[in-house]
C-alpha positions in Angstrom: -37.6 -132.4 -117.0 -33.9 -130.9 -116.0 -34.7 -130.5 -112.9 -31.5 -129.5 -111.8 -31.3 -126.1 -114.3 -35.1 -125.4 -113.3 -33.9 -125.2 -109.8 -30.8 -123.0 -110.7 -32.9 -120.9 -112.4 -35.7 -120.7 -109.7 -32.7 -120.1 -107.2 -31.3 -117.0 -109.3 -34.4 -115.4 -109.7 -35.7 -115.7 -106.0 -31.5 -114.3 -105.3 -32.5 -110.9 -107.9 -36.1 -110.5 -106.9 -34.8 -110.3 -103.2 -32.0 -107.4 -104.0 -34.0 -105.6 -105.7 -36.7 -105.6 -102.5 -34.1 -104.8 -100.3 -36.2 -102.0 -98.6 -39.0 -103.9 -97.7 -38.3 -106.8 -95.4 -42.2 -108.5 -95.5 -41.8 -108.4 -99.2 -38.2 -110.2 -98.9 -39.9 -113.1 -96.8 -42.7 -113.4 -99.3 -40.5 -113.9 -101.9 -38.2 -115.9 -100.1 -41.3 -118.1 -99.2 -42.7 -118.2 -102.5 -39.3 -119.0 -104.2 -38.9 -122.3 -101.6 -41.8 -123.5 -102.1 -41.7 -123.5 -106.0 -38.2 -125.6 -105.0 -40.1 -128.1 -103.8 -42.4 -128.6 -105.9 -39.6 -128.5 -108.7 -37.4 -131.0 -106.2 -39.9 -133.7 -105.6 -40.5 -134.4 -109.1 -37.0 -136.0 -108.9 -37.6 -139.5 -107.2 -34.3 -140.5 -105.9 -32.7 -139.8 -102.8 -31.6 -136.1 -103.7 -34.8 -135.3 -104.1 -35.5 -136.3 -101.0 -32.6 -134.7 -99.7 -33.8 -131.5 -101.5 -37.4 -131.7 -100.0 -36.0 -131.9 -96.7 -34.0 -128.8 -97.2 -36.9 -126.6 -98.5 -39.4 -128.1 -95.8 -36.6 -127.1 -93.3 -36.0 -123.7 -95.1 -39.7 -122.6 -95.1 -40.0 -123.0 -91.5 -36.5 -121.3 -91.0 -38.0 -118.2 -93.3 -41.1 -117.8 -91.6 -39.0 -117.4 -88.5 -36.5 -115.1 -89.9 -39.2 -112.3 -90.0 -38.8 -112.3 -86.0 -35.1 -113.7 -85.6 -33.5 -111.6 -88.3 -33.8 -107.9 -87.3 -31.1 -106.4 -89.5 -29.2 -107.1 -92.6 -32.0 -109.1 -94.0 -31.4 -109.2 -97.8 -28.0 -110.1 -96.7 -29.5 -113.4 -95.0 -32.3 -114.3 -97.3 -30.2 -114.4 -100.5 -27.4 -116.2 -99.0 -30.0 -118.4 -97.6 -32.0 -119.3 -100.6 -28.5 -120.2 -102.3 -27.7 -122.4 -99.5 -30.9 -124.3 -99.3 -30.9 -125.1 -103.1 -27.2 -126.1 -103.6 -27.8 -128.8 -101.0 -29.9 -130.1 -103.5 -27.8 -129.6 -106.3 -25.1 -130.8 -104.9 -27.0 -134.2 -103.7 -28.3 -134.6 -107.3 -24.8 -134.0 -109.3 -23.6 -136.9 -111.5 -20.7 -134.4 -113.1 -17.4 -134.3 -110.3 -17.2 -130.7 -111.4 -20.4 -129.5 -111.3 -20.7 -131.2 -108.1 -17.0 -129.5 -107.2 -18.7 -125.7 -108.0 -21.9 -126.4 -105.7 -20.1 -127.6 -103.1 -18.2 -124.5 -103.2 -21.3 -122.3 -103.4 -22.6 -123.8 -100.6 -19.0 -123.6 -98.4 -19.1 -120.0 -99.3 -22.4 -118.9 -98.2 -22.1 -121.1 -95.1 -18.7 -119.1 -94.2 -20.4 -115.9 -94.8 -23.8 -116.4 -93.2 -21.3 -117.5 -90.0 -19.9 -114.2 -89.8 -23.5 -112.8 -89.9 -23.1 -111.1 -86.6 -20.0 -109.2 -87.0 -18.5 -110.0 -83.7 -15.4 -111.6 -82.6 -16.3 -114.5 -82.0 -18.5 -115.0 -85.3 -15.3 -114.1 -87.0 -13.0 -116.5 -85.4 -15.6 -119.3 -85.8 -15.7 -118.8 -89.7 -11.9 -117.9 -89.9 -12.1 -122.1 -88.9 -14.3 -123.2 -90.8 -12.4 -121.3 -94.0 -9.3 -123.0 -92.9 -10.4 -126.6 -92.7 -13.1 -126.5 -95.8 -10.3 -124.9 -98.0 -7.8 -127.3 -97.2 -10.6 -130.0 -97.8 -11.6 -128.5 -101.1 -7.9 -129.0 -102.5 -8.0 -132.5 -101.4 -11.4 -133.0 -103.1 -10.4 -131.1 -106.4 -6.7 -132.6 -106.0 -9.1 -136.2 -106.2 -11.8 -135.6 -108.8 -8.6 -134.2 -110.7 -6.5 -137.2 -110.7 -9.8 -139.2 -111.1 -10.6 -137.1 -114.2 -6.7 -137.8 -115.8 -7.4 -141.5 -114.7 -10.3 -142.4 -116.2 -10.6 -139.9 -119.0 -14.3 -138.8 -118.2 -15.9 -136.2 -115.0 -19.0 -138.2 -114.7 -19.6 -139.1 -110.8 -19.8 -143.3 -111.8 -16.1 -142.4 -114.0 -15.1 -143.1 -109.9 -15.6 -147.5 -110.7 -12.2 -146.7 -112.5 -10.4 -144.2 -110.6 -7.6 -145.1 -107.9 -7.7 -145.6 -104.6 -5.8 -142.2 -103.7 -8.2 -140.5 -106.0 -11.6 -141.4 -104.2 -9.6 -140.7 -100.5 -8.8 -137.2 -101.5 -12.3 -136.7 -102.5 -13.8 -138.4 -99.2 -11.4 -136.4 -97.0 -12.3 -133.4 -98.9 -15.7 -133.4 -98.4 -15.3 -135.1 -95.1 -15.1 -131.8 -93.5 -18.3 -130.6 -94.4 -19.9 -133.8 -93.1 -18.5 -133.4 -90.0 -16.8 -136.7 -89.9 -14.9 -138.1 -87.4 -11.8 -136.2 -87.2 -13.0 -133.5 -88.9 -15.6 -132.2 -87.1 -14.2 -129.7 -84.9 -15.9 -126.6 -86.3 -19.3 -127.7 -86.5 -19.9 -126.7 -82.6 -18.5 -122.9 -83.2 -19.9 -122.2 -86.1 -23.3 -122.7 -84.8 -23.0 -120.7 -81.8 -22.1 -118.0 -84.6 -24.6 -118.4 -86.9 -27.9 -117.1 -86.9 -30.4 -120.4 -85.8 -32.1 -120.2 -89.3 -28.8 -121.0 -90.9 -28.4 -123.6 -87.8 -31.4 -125.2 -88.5 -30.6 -125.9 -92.4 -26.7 -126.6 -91.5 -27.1 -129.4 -89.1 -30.9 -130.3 -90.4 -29.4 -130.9 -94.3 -26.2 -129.4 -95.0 -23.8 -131.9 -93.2 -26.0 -134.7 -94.0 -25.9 -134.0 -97.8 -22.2 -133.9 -97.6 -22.6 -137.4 -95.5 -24.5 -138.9 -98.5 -21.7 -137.5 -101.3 -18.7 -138.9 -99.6 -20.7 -142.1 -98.9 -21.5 -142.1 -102.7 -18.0 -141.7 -103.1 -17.1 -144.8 -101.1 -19.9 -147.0 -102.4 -17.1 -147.7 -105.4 -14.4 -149.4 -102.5 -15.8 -151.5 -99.7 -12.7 -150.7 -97.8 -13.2 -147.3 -98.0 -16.6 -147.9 -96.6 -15.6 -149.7 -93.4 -13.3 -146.8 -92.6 -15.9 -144.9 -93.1 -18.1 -146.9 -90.5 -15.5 -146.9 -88.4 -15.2 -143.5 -88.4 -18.9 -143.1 -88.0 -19.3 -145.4 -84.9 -16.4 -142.7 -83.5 -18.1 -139.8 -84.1 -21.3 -141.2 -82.5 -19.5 -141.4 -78.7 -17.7 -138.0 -79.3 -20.6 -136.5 -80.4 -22.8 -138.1 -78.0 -20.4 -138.1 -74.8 -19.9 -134.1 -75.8 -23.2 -133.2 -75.9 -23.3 -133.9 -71.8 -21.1 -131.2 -70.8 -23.0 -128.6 -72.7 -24.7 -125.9 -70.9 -25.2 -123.5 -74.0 -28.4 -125.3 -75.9 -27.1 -124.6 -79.7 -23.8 -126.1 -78.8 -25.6 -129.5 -77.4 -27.5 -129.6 -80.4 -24.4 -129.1 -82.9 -22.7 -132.1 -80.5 -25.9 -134.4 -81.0 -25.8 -133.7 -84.7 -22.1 -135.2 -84.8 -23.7 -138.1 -83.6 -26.8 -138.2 -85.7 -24.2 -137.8 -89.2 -22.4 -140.6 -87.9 -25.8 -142.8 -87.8 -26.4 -141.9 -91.3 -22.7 -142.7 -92.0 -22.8 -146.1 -90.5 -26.1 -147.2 -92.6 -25.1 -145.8 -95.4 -21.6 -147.4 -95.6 -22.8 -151.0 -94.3 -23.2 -152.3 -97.5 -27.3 -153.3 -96.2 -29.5 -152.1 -98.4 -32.2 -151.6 -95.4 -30.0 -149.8 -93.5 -29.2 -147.4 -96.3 -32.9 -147.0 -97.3 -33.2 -145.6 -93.7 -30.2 -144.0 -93.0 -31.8 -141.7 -96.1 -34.9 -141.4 -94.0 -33.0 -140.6 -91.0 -32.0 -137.3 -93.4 -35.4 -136.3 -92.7 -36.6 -137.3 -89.8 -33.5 -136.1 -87.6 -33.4 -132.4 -90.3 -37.4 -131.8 -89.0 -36.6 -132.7 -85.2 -32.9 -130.9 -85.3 -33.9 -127.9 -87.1 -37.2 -127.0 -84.7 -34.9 -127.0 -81.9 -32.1 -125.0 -83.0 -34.8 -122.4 -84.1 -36.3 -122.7 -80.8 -32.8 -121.8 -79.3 -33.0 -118.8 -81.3 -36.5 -117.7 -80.1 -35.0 -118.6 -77.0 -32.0 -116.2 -77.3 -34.3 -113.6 -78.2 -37.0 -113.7 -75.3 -34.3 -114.3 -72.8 -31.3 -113.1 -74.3 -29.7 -116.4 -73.4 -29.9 -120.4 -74.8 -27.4 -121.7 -71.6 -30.0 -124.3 -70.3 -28.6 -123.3 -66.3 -30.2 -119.8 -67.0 -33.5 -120.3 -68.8 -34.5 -123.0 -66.3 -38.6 -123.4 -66.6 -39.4 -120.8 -69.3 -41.8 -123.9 -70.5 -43.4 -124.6 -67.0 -45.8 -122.4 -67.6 -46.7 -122.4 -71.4 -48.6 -125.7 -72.7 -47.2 -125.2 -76.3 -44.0 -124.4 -75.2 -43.9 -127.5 -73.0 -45.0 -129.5 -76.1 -42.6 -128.6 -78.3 -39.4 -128.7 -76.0 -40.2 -132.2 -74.8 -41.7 -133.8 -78.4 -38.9 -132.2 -80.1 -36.0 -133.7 -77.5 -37.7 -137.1 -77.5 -38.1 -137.6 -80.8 -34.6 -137.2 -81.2 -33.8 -140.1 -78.9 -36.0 -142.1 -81.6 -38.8 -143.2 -79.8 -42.3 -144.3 -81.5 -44.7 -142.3 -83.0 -42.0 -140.2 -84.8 -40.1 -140.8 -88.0 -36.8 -141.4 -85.9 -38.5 -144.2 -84.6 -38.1 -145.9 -88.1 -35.2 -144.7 -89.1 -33.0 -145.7 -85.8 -34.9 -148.8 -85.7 -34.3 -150.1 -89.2 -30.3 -148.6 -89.3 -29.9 -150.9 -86.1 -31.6 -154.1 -87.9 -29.7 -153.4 -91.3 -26.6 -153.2 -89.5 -26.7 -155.8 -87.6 -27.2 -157.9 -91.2 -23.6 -156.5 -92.3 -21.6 -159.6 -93.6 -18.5 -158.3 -91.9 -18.9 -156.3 -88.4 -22.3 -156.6 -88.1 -22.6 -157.3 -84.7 -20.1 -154.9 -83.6 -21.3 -151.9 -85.5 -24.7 -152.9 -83.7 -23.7 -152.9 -80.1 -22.1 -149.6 -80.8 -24.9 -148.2 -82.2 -27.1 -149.6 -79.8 -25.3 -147.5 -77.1 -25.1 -144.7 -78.9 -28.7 -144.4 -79.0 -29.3 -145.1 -75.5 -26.7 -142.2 -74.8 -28.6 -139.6 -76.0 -31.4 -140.2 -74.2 -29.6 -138.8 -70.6 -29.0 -135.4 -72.2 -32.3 -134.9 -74.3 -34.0 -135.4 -71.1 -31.9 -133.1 -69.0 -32.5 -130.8 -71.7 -36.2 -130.8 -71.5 -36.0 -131.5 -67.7 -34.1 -128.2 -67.2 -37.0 -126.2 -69.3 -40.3 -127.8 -68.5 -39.7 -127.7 -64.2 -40.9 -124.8 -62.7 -38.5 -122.4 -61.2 -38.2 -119.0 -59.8 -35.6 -117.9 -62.4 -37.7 -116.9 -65.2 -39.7 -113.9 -64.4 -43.5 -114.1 -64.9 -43.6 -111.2 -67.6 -40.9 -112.8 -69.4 -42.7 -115.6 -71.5 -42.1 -116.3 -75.4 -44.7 -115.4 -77.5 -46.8 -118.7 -78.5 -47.5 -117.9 -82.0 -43.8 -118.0 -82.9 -43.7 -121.2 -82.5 -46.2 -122.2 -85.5 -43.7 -123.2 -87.8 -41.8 -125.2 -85.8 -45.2 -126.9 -84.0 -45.7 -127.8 -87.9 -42.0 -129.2 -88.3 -42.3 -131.2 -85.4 -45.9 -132.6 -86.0 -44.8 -133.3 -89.8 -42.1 -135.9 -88.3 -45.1 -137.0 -86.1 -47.3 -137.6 -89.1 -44.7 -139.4 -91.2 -44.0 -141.6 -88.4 -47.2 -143.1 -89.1 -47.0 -143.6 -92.7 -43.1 -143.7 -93.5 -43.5 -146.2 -96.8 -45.1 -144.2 -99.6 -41.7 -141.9 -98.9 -39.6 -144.6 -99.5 -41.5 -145.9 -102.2 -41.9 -142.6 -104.0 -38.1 -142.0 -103.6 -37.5 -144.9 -104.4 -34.9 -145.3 -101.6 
């Protein structure tokens, strides 16, 4: 089965079905509902790591599209179409063994991630994706400046043709695509372009989108180990930016885009160490961080829309009084810290031991990590703190409607579930 056409196909035809709807929004979510959940059923019958990588994205997107019904008030073809092609090119991108098929995904996907930023039409929406443009063009050149050269090199456009290509070659293409993966120094736009975006398109950009391109350029380096230390390197830098940035945040979607700097760089560092347990779980950590990441930035938008606000100094206590609410702020936030019973647990865990067994650095890339897991802790719990204490800012009448949360509750109690059970995933993937 070629599951890689089926899901192009599946993808076009959700894309026409949704124009042609454009009048009726409730149809335009069925369809985008429907249309995701036949990609992941088409997705998981490919047992590597990009199907993985895929189911995460259409879990993550079916939540996101449930939500939109509430989140997205205008413009809505606009956002479901672009959406659908986003969520199945991280996919198709993941899965790619041809550099230019992989080259005209990852432009697919740039491109609807630049438009969906400008989503709002405002100044600032505009400036943020003006960035983004800037750096992910430059860093398309470099990548088809690499897979060019690696192409005249090697005679052939298939992804392994890399075992013969040059150094230079594999650099421009790690660069390239560095940008989208939010790499230590290139991660500068990822902050501002999701306080532009709408938090559906959050929620699938830092649950899957940068983590995808993590995987490619670490696919990339798997063919020079010294491209793979620079890489973890790189990682273990992006970890304490990320991290140490995420402190000084007051607006909620900005924290988050900070902690997700940091939670690349884990999958980074695992995926580069040359372990084979602590790449097994860095591809786990895809998962269990997208879940986790992607219920909070929703919440943010629910958040924005209830309170017309996400800065955590002006929405103190909106949980204090709401049981679910409470729940899903402080399950969500610790479960990103990777604590037990959730699937973070297992995946920061394991990526510390496999580390720790690297032949060269081993012990260094460990300490780091070790500390950049205990830094998140301090803002994840000032981030809960600040909503679940009771205070006389909120207004009594003002209070978020429970039921919104239902897809997220799910999200979060899927990363709960899988906590418990995390091997038949990494068997079925084989990972």
């Amino acid at each position: 089965m070629n599951v890689e056409l089926y899901v192009i196909y599946t993808t076009l035809l959700g894309v026409i079905t949704i124009l042609l709807s454009f009048k009726f929004k409730q149809l335009q979510t069925l369809v985008s509902i429907m249309t995701l959940t036949i990609l992941a059923l088409l997705v998981i019958q490919d047992r590597s790591p990009a199907g993985l990588i895929g189911l995460t994205s259409t879990l993550i997107a079916l939540a996101s599209s449930i939500s939109s019904t509430t989140l997205i008030k205008e413009d809505k073809t606009f956002h479901d179409t672009l959406f659908l092609v986003l969520v199945s090119t991280a996919y198709l991108v993941a899965s790619s063994q041809d550099l230019i098929r992989l080259f005209v995904y990852w432009e697919v996907m740039s491109i609807s991630i630049a438009v969906l930023t400008t989503f709002e039409r405002e100044e600032h929406s505009m400036e943020a994706a003006l960035k983004y443009v800037m750096m992910c063009s430059s860093g398309s050149l470099l990548a088809l400046a690499g897979i060019a050269l690696a192409i005249t090199e090697t005679g052939a456009s298939t992804f392994s043709s890399l075992a013969g290509a040059s150094v230079l070659s594999k650099i421009l293409i790690i660069v390239g695509f560095g940008v989208e993966a939010a790499v230590f120094p290139l991660h500068f736009w990822l902050p501002d372009v999701h306080m532009s975006a709408p938090s559906t398109v959050s929620a699938i950009l830092s649950g899957i989108s940068i983590e995808t391109a993590a995987y490619t350029i670490s696919r990339v380096a798997a063919y020079d180990p010294m491209l793979s230390i620079v890489l973890c390197f790189s990682a273990i830098i992006g970890m304490f930016i990320g991290n140490l940035s995420a402190y000084s945040q007051d607006d909620l979607k900005r924290l988050l885009a900070y902690s997700s700097v940091a939670n690349v760089g884990y999958i980074i560092l695992g995926l580069n160490s040359g372990v084979q347990l602590a790449k097994t779980f860095s591809l786990l950590h895809i998962l269990a961080h997208g879940l986790l990441k992607a219920s909070l930035f929703l919440l943010a938008g629910f958040l924005m829309l209830t309170y017309s606000s996400r800065k955590l100094s002006k929405i103190r206590g909106v949980a204090s009084t709401s049981p679910i609410l409470k729940f899903t702020i402080i399950s969500a936030s610790i479960g990103l810290t990777g604590v037990p019973p959730f699937l973070t647990f297992w995946s920061e865990a394991f990526i510390l031991i496999g580390v720790f067994a690297s032949q060269k650095y081993g012990l260094f890339y460990s300490i780091f990590l070790s500390i950049a897991i205990i830094l998140s802790f301090g803002y994840y719990f000032k981030t809960f703190y600040t909503l679940v204490v009771p205070t006389t800012t909120i207004k009594q009448e003002e209070k978020l409607k429970e039921v919104l949360l239902i897809p997220i509750l799910i999200l979060i109690i899927l990363a709960i579930l899988l906590g418990f059970t995390p091997d038949p995933l990494i068997r079925y993937f084989n990972l």
